[in-house]
C-alpha positions in Angstrom: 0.0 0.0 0.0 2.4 2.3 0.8 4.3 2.0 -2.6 1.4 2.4 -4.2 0.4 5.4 -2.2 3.4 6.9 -3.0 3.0 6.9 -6.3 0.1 8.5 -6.4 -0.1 11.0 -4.1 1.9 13.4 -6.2 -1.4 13.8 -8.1 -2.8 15.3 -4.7 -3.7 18.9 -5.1 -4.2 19.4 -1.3 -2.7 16.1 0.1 -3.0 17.4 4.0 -6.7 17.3 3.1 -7.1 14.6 0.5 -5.4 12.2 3.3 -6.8 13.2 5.8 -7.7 10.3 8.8 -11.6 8.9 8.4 -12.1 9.8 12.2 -10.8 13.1 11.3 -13.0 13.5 8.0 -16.0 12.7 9.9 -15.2 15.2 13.0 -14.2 18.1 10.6 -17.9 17.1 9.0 -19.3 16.9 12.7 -18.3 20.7 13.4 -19.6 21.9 9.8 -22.9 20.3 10.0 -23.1 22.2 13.4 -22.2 25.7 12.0 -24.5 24.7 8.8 -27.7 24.3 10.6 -26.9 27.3 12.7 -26.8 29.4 9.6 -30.1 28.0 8.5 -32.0 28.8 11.8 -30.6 32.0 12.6 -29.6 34.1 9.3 -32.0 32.0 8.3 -32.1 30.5 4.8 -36.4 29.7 5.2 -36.5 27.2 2.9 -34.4 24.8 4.4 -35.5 26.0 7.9 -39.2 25.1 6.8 -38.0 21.8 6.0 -36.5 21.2 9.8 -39.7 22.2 11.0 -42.0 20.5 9.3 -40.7 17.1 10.7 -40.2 19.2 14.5 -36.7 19.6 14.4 -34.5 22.3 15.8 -30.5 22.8 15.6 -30.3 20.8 19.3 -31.6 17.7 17.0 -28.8 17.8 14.3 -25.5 17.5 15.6 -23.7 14.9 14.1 -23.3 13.8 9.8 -25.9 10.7 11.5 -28.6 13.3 12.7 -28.8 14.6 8.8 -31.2 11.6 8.0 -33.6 12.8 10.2 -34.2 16.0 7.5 -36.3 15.1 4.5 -34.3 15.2 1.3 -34.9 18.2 -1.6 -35.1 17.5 -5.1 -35.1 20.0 -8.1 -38.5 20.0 -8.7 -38.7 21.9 -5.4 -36.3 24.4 -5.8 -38.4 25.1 -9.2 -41.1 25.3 -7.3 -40.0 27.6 -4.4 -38.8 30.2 -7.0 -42.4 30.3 -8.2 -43.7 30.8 -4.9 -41.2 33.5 -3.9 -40.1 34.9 -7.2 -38.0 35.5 -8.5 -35.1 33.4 -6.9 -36.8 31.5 -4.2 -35.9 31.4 -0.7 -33.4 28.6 -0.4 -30.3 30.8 -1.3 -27.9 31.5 1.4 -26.6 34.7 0.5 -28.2 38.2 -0.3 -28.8 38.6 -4.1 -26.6 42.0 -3.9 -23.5 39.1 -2.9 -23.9 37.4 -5.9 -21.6 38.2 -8.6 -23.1 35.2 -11.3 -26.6 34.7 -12.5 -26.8 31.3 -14.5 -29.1 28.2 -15.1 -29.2 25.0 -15.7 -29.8 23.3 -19.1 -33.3 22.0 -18.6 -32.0 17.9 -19.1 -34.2 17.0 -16.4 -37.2 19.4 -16.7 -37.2 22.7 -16.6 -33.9 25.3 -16.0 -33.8 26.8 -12.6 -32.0 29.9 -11.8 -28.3 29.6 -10.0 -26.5 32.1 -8.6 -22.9 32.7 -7.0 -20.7 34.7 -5.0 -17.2 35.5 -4.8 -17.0 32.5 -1.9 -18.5 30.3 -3.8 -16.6 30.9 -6.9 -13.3 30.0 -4.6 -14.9 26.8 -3.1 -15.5 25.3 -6.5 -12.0 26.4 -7.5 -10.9 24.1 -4.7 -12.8 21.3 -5.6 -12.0 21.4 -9.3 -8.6 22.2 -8.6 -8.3 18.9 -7.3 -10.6 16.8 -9.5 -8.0 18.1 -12.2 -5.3 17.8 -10.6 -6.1 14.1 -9.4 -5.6 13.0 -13.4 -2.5 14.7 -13.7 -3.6 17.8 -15.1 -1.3 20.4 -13.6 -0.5 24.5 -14.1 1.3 25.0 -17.2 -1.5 22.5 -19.3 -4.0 23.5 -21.7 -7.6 22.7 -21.4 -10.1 22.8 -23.8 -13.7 22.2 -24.1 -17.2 22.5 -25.7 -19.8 24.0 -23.4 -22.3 26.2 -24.3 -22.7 29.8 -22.6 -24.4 32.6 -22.4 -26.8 32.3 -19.8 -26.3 28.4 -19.1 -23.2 28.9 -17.2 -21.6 25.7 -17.9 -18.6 27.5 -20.2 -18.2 30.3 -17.8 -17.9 28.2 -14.4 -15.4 25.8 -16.3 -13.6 28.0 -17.4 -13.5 30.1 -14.3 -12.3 27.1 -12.3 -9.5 26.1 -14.9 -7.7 29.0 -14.4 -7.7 28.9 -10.8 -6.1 26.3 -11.0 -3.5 27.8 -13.6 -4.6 25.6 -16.2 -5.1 27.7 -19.6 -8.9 27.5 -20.0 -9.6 27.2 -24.3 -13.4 27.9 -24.6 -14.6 26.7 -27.9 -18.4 26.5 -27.6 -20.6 23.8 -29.2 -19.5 22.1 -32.5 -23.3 23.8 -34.0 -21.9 23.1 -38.1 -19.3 21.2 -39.7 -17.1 24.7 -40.7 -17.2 25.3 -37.3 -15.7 21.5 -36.3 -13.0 22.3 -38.8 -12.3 25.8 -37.2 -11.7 23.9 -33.8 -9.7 21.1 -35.2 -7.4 23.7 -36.9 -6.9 25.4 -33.6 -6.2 22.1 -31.6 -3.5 21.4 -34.1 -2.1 24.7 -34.0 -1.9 24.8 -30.0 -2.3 20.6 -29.1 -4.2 21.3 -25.6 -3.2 18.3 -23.6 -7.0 17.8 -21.3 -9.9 17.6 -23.4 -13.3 18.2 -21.6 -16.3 16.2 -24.1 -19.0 13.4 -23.6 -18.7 10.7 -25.8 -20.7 11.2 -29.3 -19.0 14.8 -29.3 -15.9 13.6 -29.1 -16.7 11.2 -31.5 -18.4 13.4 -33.9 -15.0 15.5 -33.5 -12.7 12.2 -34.1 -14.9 11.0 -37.6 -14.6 14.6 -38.6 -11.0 15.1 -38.2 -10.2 11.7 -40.4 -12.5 13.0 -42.9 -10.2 15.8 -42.8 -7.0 14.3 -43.3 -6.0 14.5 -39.8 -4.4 11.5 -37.6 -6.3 12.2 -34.3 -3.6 10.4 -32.6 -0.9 12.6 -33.3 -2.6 16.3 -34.4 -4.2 17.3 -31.3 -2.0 16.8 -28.2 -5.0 15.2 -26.2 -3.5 13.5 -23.2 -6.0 13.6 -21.2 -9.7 12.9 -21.7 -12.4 13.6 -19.1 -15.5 12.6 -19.7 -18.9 12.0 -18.2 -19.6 8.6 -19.2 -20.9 5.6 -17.1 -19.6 3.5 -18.4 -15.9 4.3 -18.9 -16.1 3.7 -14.7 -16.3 -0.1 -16.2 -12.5 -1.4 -17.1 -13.2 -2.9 -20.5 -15.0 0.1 -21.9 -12.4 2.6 -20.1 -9.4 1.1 -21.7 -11.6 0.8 -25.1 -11.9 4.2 -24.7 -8.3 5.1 -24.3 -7.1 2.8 -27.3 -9.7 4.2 -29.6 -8.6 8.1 -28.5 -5.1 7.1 -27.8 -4.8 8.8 -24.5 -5.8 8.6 -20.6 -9.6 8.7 -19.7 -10.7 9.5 -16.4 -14.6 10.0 -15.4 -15.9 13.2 -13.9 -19.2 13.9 -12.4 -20.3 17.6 -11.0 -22.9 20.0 -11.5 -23.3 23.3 -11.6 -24.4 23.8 -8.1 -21.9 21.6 -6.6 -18.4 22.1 -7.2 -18.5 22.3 -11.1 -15.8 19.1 -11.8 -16.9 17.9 -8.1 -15.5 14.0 -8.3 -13.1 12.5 -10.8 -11.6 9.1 -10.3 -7.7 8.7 -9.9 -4.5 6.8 -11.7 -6.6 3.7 -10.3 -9.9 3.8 -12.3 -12.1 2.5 -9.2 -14.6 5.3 -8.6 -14.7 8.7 -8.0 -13.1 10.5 -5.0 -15.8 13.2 -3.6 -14.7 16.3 -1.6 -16.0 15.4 1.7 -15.0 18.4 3.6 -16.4 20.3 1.6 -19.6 17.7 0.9 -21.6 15.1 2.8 -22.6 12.4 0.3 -25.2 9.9 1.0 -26.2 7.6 -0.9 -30.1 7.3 -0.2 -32.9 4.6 -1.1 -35.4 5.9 -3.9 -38.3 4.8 -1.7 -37.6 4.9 1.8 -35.2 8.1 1.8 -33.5 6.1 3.8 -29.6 5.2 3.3 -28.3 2.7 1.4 -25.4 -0.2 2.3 -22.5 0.8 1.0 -22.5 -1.0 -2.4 -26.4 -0.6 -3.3 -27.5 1.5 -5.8 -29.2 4.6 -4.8 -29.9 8.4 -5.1 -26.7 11.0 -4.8 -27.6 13.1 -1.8 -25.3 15.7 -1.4 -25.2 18.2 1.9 -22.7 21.2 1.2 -20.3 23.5 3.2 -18.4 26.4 3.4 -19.9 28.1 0.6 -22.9 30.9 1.0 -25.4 29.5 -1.5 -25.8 26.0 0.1 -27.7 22.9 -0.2 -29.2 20.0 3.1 -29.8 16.8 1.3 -29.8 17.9 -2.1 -30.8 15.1 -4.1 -29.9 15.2 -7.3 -31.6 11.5 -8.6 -28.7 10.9 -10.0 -28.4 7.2 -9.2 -24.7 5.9 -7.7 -23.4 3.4 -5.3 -20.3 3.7 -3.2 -17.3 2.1 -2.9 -16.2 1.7 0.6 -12.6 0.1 0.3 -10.0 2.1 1.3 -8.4 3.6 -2.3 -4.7 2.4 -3.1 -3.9 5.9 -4.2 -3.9 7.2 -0.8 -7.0 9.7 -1.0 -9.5 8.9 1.8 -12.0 10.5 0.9 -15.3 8.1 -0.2 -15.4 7.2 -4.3 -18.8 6.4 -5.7 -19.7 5.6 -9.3 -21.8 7.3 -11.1 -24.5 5.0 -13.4 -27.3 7.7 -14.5 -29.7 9.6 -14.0 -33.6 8.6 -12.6 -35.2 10.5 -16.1 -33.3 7.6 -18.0 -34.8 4.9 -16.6 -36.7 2.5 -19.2 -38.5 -0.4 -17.4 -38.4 -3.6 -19.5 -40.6 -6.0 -18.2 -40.4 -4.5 -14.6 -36.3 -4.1 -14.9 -35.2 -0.6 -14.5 -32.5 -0.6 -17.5 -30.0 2.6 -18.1 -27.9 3.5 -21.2 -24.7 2.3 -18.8 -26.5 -1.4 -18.8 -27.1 -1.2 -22.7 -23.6 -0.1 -23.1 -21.4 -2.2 -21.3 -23.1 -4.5 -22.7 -22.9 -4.1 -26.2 -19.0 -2.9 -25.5 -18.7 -6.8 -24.9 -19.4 -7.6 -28.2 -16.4 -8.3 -30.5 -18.0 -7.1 -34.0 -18.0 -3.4 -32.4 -13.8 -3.4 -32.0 -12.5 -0.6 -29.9 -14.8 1.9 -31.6 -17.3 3.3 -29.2 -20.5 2.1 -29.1 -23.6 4.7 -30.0 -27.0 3.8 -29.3 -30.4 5.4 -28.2 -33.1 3.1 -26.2 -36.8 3.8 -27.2 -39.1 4.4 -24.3 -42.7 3.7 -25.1 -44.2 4.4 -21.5 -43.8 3.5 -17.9 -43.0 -0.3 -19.2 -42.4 -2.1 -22.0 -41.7 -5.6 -22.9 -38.5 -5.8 -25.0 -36.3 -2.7 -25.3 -36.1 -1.3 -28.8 -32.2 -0.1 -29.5 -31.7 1.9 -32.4 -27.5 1.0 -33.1 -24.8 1.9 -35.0 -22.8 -0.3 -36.7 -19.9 -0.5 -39.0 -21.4 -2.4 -42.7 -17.3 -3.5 -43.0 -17.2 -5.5 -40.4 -20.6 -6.6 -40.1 -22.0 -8.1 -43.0 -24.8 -11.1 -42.1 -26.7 -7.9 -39.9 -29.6 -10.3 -39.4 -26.9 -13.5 -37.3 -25.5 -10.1 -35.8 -28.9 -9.0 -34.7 -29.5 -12.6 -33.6 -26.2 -12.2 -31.5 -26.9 -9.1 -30.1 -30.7 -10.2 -28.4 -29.2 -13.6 -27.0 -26.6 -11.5 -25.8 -29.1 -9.0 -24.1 -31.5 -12.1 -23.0 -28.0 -14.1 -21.0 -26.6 -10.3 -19.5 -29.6 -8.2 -18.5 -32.5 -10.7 -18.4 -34.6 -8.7 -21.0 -36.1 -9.0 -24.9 -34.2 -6.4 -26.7 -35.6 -5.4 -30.3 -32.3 -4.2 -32.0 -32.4 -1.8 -35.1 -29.0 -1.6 -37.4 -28.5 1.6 -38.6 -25.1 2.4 -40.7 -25.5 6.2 -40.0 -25.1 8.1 -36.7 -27.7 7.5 -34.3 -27.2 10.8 -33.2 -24.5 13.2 -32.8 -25.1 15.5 -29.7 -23.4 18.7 -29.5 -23.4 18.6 -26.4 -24.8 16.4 -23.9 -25.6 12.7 -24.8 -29.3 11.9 -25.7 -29.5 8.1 -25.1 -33.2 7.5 -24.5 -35.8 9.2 -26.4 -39.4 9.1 -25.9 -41.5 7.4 -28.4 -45.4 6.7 -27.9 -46.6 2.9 -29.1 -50.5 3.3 -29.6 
């Protein structure tokens, strides 16, 4: 262990924290919770105050990371709500709207975009906590980092950017790849300058990679990428990661964050086996999706994050995204808790009364030898709350798969012997889809 530890700690941004003791971490977590709830009863921040009282309970009943249970979780749909109730930002910020320096909102994946906002102490926390997410795949100062996020008012290019340079990383903003002249004006730049981190989810960095051989460019060589984070399920899986990294030629590490929480919150280090979280600057729970209730480590279950030191705040945010922890201590010498991330609750399709996710469809399909290292693209068909086969829409390759109908045969036993469930596979020798930004994996499809 200690070998090991040693050589990876130098990819510790703030190793006095990142090592710290368990019993430490959870006393340091003890004191903050403490202060937190103070805040809330006494500046106060009424929303979340509301929420203590409504189940009776006062600052004397929360004391330790334990007592947090006790206060019912808050999901989006709430905050959206509270904003409509007391326009127009609701009253679960934590600081005075003349402290906020950043108006933003989300992108709508999940319904419809609430407001965010941030101050300058905000701004600093999520430097922090990016700072080290980088940092913990060897990105250091000196690097380039490049990336496609929108802007404007979706803050998602801004706050990345912002947090970048903290970290003395030179932030290159490209925006979305909206045309093809505008994927060629990006891949001449990334030639020109060979950024070394590349921020992208999977069919954009695709769409970037079939581009640039159409091109005449050797994506291997022409771009620099070293590093590619990228907020794919699956990659958290061994095979597909290292599929991923010989098909780009270069080191993939997951990430998972949001825009409320730390921006690049979690990434996983040099040992692929979850993502580390900031827990003194988070508390993550990992709770049941019926009971509220948490989960043992291991089950799968809603992220439920509780933050501190910042002025906008959140108690038992949960953000359905649906994870599960790993509790083994990390060879890399970080003891802070690593979860992995395997979707969200809106991307749920129930197949004969199995909840299935893209991650299931495509570490499953990665399995298959036709596909080669090339990365697997897919969208599911929902029809309604259940269904009984799964309908796949698929890319495939017509030079290396010729009989389609034995493939198709393949590809159902396949589904039937790994996931339990009828799957209904359509062969398509075009792009599925080709996101510009964010993947769109299940689409919504009415069946009369």
């Amino acid at each position: 262990m200690a070998s090991a530890e040693k050589r990876y700690n130098q990819h510790f941004y703030r190793p006095e924290a990142q090592s710290m003791l368990r019993s430490e971490l959870r006393e340091l977590q003890n004191s903050k919770l403490k202060l937190l709830i103070e805040r809330v009863w006494n500046e106060p921040i009424p929303f979340f105050k509301r929420k203590m009282e409504s189940v009776g309970l006062r600052p004397e009943h929360i004391r330790t990371v334990d007592d947090l249970r006790n206060i019912p979780p808050t999901i989006k749909d709430e905050l959206r709500v509270n904003e409509e109730e007391y326009p127009p930002y609701g009253d679960y910020r934590g600081a005075p709207i003349m402290n906020c320096i950043r108006m933003g909102r989300t992108t709508g994946t999940t319904g419809k975009p609430s407001t965010l906002l941030w101050t300058r102490k905000d701004y600093e926390v999520d430097a922090e906590i990016s700072a080290r997410s980088m940092r913990r795949c060897g990105i250091t100062p000196g690097m380039k980092l490049t990336h496609t996020h929108p802007g404007g008012l979706y803050a998602g290019a801004d706050r990345l950017g912002s947090v970048t340079e903290a970290a003395g990383v030179m932030n290159v903003p490209m925006g979305p790849p909206l045309s093809d002249d505008v994927i060629k004006d990006h891949l001449q730049l990334w030639n020109k300058i060979r950024p070394e981190s590349f921020v992208l989810f999977g069919p954009v960095m695709l769409r970037y990679h079939e581009s640039a051989l159409k091109l005449g460019y050797d994506p291997h060589k022409d771009f620099g990428m070293k590093f590619l984070q990228i907020g794919e399920a699956a990659c958290q899986y061994e095979s597909t990661r290292q599929k991923y990294e010989r098909f780009f030629d270069c080191e993939v590490h997951n990430l998972n964050g949001s825009l409320e929480i730390g921006v690049i919150m979690a990434t996983d280090c040099k040992v692929h086996d979850g993502m580390h979280a900031p827990e003194d600057y988070v508390i993550l729970e990992v709770i049941d999706p019926e009971t509220n209730e948490p989960t043992r480590p291991g089950d799968l279950g809603y992220l439920t994050l509780t933050t501190f030191d910042r002025d906008n705040i959140v108690i038992r945010y949960n953000l359905e995204d649906l994870v599960r922890v790993n509790p083994d201590p990390c060879p890399c010498g970080e003891t802070h808790t690593r979860f992995f991330w395997q979707g969200r609750r809106q991307e749920i399709v129930n197949v004969a009364g199995r909840d299935i996710l893209p991650v299931d469809v495509m570490v499953a399909l990665n399995e298959l030898s036709e596909f080669g290292d090339r990365p697997v693209e897919f969208q599911m068909e929902r029809w309604g709350k259940t269904q009984d086969r799964l309908k796949v829409n698929l890319e495939y390759d017509p030079s290396s798969i010729g009989d389609t109908a034995s493939f198709a045969e393949k590809v159902k036993e396949h589904f039937r012997a790994k996931l339990g469930i009828s799957v209904e596979p359509e062969l398509v020798d075009t792009a599925v889809y080709r996101s510009t930004y964010k993947p769109m994996r299940v689409i919504d499809v009415p069946k009369d």
